[in-house]
C-alpha positions in Angstrom: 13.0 10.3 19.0 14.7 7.8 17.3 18.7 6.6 17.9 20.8 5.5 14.9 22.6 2.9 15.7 26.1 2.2 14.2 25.4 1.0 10.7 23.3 4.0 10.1 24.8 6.6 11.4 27.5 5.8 9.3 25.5 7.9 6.7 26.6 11.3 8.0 29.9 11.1 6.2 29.0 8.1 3.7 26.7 9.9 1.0 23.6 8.4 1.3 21.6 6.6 -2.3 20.7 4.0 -4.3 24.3 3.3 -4.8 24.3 1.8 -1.1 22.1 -0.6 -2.2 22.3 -4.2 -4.0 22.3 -4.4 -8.0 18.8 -4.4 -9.4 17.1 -3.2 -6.2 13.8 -1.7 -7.8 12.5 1.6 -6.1 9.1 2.5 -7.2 5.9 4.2 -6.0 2.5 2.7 -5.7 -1.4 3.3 -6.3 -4.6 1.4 -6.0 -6.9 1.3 -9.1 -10.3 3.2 -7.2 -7.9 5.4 -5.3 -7.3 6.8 -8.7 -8.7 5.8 -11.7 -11.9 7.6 -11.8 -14.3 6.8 -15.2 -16.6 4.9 -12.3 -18.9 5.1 -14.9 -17.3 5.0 -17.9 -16.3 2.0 -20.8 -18.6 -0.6 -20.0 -17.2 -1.1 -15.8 -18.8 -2.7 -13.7 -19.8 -1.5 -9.9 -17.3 -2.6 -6.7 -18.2 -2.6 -3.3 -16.5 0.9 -3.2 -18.4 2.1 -5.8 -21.8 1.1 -4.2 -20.6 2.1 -0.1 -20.1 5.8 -1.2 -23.1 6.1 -3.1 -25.2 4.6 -0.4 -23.3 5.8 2.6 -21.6 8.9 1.8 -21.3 9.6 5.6 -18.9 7.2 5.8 -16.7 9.4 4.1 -14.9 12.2 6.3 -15.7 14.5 3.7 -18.5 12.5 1.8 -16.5 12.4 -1.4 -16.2 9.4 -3.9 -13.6 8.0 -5.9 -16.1 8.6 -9.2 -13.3 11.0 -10.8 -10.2 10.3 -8.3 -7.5 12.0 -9.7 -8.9 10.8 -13.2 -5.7 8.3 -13.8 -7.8 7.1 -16.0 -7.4 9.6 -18.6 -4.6 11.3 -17.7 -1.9 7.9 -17.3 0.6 9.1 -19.8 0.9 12.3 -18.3 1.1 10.5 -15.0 4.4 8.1 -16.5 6.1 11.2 -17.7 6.3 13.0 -14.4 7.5 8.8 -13.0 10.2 9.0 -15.3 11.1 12.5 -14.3 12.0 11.3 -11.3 13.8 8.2 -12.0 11.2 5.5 -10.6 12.0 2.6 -11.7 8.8 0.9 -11.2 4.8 1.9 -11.1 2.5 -0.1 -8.5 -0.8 -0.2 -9.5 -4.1 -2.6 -9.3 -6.3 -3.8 -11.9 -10.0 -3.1 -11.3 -11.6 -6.0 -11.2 -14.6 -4.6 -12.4 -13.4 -3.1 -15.4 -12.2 -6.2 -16.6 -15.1 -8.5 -16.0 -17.9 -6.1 -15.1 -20.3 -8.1 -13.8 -17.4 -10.2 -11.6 -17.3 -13.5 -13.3 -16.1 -14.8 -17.1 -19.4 -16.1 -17.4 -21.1 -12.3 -17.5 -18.2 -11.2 -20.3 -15.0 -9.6 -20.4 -14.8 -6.1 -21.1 -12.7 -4.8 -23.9 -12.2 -1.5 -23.3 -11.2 -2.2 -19.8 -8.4 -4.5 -20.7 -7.3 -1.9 -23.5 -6.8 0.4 -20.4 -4.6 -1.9 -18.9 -3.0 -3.0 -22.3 -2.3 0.7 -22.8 -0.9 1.2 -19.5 1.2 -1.4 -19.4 2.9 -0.6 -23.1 3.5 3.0 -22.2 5.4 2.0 -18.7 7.6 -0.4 -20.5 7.9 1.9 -23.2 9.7 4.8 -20.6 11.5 2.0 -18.8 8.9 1.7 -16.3 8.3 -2.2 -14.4 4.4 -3.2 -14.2 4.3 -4.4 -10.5 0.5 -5.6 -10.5 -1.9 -6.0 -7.8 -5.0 -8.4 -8.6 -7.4 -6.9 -5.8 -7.1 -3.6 -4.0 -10.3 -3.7 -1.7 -12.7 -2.6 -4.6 -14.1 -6.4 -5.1 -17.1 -7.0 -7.6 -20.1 -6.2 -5.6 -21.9 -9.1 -7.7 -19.5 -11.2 -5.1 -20.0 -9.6 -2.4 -23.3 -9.9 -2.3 -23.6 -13.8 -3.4 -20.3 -14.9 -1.3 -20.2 -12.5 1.8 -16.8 -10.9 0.7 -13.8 -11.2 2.7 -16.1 -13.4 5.1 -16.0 -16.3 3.1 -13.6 -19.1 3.6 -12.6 -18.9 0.0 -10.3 -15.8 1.3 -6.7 -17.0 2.3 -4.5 -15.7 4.8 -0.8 -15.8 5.1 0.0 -19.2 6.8 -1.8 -21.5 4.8 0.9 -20.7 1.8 3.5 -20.9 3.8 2.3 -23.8 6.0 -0.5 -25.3 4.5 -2.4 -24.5 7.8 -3.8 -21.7 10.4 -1.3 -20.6 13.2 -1.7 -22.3 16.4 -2.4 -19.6 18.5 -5.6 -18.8 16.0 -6.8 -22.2 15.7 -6.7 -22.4 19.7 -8.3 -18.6 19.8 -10.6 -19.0 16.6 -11.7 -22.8 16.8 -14.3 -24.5 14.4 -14.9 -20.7 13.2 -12.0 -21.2 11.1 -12.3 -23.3 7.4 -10.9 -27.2 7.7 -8.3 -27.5 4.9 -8.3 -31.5 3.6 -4.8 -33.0 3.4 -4.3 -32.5 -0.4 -5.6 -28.7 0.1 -3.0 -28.5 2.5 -0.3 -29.6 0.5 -1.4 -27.5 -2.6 -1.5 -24.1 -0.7 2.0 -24.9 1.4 5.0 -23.1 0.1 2.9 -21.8 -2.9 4.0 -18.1 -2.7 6.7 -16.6 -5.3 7.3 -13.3 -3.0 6.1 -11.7 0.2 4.9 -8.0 -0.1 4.6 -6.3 2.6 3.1 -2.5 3.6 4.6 -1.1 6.5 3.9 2.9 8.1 4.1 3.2 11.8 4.8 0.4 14.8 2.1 0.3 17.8 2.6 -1.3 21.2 0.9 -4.5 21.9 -0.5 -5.9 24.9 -2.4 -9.1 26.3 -5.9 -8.4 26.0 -7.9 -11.4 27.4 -11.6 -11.7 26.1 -14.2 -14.7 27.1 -16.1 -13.8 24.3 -15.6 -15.3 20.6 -16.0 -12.2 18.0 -13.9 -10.9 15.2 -12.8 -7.3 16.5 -11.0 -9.2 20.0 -10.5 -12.5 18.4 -6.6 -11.3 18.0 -6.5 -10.9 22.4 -4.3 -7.6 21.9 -4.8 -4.0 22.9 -2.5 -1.6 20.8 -1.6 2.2 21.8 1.0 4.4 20.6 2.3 5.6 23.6 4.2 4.2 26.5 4.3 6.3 29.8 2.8 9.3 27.4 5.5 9.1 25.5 4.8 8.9 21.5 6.1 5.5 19.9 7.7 8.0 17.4 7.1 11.7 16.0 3.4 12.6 15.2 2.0 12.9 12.1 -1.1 14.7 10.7 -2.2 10.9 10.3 -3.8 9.8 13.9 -2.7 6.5 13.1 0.5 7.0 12.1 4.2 7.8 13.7 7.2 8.3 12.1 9.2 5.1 13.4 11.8 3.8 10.8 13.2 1.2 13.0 10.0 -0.9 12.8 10.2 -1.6 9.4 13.7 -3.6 10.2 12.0 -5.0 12.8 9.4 -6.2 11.0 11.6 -7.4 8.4 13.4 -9.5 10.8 10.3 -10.6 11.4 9.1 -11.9 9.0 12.3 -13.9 7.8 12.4 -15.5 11.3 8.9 -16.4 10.7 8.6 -17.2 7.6 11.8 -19.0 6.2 13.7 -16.2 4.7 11.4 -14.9 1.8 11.9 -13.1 -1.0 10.0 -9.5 0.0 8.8 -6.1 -1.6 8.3 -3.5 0.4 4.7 -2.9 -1.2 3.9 0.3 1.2 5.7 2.7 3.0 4.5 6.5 3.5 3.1 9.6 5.1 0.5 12.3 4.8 -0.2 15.4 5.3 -3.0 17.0 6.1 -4.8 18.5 3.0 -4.8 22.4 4.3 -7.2 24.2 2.3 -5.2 27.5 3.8 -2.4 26.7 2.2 -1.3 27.8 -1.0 0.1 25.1 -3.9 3.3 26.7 -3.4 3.1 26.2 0.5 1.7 22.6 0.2 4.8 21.5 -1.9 7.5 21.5 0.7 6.9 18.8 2.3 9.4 18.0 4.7 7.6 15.3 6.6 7.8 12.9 3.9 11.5 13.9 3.0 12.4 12.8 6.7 9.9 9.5 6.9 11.1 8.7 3.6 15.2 9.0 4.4 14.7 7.2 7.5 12.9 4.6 6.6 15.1 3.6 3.5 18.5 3.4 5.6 16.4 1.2 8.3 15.3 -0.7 5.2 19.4 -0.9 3.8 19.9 -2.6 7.3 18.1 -5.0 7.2 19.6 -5.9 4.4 22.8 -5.4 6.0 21.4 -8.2 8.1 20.4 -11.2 5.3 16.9 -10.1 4.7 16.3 -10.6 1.2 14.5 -7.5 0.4 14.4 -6.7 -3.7 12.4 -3.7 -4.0 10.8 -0.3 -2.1 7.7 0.8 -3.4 6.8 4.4 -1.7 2.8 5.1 -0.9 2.4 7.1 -3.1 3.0 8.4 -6.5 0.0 10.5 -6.2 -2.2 11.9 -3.9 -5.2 10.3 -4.3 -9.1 9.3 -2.7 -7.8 8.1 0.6 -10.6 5.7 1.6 -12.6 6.7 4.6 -10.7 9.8 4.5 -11.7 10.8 1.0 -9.4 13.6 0.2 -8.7 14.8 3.2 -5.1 13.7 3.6 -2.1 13.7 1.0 0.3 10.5 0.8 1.5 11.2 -2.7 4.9 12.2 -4.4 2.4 13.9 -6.6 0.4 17.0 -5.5 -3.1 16.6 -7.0 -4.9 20.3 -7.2 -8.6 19.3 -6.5 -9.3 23.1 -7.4 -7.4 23.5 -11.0 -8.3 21.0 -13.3 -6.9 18.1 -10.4 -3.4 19.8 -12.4 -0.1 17.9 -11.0 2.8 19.2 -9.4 5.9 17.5 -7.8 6.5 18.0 -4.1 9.8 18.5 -2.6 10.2 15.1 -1.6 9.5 13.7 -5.3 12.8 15.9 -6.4 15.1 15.2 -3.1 14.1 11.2 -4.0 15.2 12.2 -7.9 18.5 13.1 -6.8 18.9 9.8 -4.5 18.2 8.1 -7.1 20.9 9.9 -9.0 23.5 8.9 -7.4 
């Protein structure tokens, strides 16, 4: 269990909404283009690693699903924007498939039309209900054209954070990591230093850290740390139906704190921050809409995130994971994030949960 301190438990008897918050603070939801879209196949798109690992090694999938239909944003966007404005979002996350747009990964194999249309289309009808784009350029689903000829997220044309703020590695990696690590020239450095506009950042649960000493240079213990989420077996927070993931609010200030300590006071969006539940077959829709988890995560997270602004983070937007429940990687659809209830047995029909009407009325007042 968690302890409010001070600032927030001022909340029981000061109402609690987006009125606590600065001018123009942007609360929105997100997605990821394969974790919805569907139309794999469809319009000319091209095939992303994602595409190709659940086709090839469906039992990598807890339930050996693909994201081929999703929840078929592809078709259904409009419908999707209407139930966003019902409740008062003012923003829509979302990622561009890169494939869709250049199907066969570079400008020199052609740019799609229909793909861009999609996003064209999308973008107009947000804008036109008073919607912000917020766009992601990559969401995991790379070309697998690049894959294959650069090695993915293997190669050294991949950045990491550092370099654009510092215009090198951190010390501790380059002393860890060593000539496995890409030499940047002098000019490179220079280029890459400072060259961020904002800092997005996904935050869910908090994990202990330890030392963990290894003699042996390899990517999975390059970082020297063992995590757990217990101390003393007790829970870092309240369980979940996520392993993974604890309900701890306070480490979303912490990490806040963090990273303006760290990294020279950023401007940052909180690009992630959610829950699941478990997708119970048992249940009825009914059941499965009162989700009270999320209402609780979601409350307790968004007055940890009020004080750090209390505290001079400069923090301009919230975007809850996620609008809809969706293909859940490795998980398939096994577990629900969403604002959205998706009914994978009607028609993939949408519903609003509890916790999509209770943030409606925060956002009310």
């Amino acid at each position: 269990m968690v302890v409010m301190d001070g600032a927030i438990a001022s909340h029981k008897w000061r109402p609690f909404n987006r009125s606590c918050f600065p001018p123009g603070f942007i609360f929105g939801a997100g997605s990821a283009a394969y974790q919805i879209e569907g139309a794999a196949l469809e319009d000319g798109k091209g095939a992303s690693v994602w595409d190709i690992l659940v086709r090839q090694h469906p039992e990598r999938i807890v339930d050996r699903s693909t994201g081929d239909v999703a929840v078929d944003f592809y078709h259904r966007y409009k419908e999707d924007i209407m139930l966003m404005k019902k409740i008062g979002l003012d923003s829509f996350r979302f990622s561009i498939s890169w494939t869709r747009i250049l199907p066969k990964a570079k400008l020199s194999g052609g740019v799609n039309p229909l793909g861009v249309q999609f996003y064209n289309n999308l973008i107009d009808d947000l804008l036109a209900n008073g919607l912000k784009p917020f766009v992601t350029l990559l969401h995991f689903d790379h070309p697998q054209a690049l894959e294959d000829e650069y090695g993915g997220f293997s190669s050294p044309k991949i950045m990491f954070m550092d370099p654009v703020i510092y215009g090198e590695y951190p010390k501790s990696m380059q002393s860890l990591v060593g000539n496995r690590l890409p030499k940047f020239t002098e000019a490179e450095s220079k280029l890459l230093k400072g060259s961020i506009d904002f800092l997005g950042a996904n935050y869910y649960t908090t994990n202990y850290a330890e030392n963990g000493p290894s003699n042996t240079p390899f990517l999975p213990t390059d970082a020297r740390v063992n995590l757990t989420t217990e101390k003393n077996g007790v829970p870092i927070g309240t369980p979940t139906d996520v392993s993974w993931l604890f309900n701890y609010p306070k480490g979303l200030r912490d990490l806040l704190l963090y990273l303006k300590k760290k990294y020279n006071s950023p401007t940052i969006y909180i690009t992630e921050n959610g829950v699941a539940e478990a997708n119970n077959a048992s249940l009825t829709v009914k059941e499965a809409l009162k989700d009270s988890t999320r209402i609780r995560y979601l409350d307790g997270h968004l007055k940890y995130l009020l004080k750090a602004i209390q505290e001079g983070v400069n923090i301009k937007g919230h975007y809850m994971w996620a609008f809809l429940d969706d293909f859940e990687w490795t998980s398939g659809y096994t577990l629900r994030f969403g604002f959205t209830y998706i009914d994978y047995k009607n028609n993939l029909r949408r519903y609003l949960k509890y916790s999509a009407y209770w943030f409606k009325k925060f956002l009310l007042n």
